[in-house]
N, C-alpha and C positions, 0 to 999 in steps of 0.2 A: 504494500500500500504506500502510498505517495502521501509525504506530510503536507498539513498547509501551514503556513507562518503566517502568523496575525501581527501585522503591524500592531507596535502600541499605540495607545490613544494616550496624546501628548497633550499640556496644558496649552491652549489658548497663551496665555502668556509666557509660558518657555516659546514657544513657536516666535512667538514677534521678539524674544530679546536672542535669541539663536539666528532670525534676519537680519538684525540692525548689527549683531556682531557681522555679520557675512557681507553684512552692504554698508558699512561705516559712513562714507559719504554721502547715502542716500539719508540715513538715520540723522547725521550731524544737519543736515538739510531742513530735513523736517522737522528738528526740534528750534530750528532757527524760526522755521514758518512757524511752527505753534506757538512760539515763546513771544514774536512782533502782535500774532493775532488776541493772545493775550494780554499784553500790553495795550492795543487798541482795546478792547473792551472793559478795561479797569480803568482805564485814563484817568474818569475822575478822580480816585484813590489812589493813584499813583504819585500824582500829580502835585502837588502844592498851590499853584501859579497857574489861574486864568492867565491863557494862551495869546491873550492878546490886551490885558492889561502891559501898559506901558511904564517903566518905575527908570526916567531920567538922568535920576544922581546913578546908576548902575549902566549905563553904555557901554557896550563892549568889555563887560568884567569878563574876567578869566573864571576858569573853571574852578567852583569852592563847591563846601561843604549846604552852603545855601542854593547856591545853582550849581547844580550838577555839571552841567555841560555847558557854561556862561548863559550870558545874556547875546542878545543882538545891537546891532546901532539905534537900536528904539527902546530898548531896555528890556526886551521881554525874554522872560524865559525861553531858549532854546530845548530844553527836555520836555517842558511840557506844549511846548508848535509841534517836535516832531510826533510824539504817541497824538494827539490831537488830528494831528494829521495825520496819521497812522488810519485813526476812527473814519476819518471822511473816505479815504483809499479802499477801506476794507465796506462800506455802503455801498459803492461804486461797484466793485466787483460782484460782490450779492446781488445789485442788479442786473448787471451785465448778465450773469451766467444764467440769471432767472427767464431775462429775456432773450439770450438765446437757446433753451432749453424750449418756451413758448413756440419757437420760432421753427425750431430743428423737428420738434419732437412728431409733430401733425408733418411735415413734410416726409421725416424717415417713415412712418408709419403710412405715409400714400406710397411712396417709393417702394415699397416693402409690399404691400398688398396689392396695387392696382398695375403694375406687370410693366413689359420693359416702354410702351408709350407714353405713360408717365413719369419715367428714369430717364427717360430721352428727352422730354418737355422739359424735366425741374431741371438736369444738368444743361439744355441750353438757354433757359430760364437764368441762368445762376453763373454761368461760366460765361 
């Protein structure tokens, strides 16, 4: 008789930290992507310094324990423009992908069911 071998059934989280060792640079990537997108979404809390209060006597300070990463030539916090603006960036993209998901998804689904006269229409439609 012929054995079978049962793979083992591996955790969910050994699986993904057994990837991120195997693909280093894709892992370091996406903790960078997660760590900006968090950053945009705690902004307020992060933050100290409305983004676009301007504080005069402080022009182009150097980087302290007060401002993180100075000021600008208008006085304002530089750490809290960029996460602030980080917030607006990461809106932007939510849309984007919402309306081309809108956009895409009714097209692939006619392309897909209604056979190659309409694959021929939407690509010269589109190209």
């Amino acid at each position: 008789m012929s054995e079978i071998s049962l793979a083992k059934s591996r955790n969910g989280l050994m699986n993904g930290l057994r990837w991120g060792i195997e693909h280093p640079s894709i892992a370091i990537g996406g903790f960078i992507v997660a760590l900006i997108v968090l950053g945009a979404l705690f902004a307020p809390w992060l933050s100290h310094y409305d983004p676009y209060d301007q504080d005069l006597l402080n022009i182009l300070s150097a980087p302290s324990a007060e401002h993180w990463l100075g000021t600008d030539d208008y006085g304002r916090d530089i750490f809290s423009r960029i996460i602030y603006g980080a917030r607006i960036s990461l809106i932007e993209v939510v849309v984007s992908v919402a309306l081309s998901l809108a956009m895409g998804l009714p097209l692939g689904i006619m392309a897909a069911l209604c056979g190659k006269a309409s694959t021929t229409s939407l690509c010269g439609l589109w190209m």
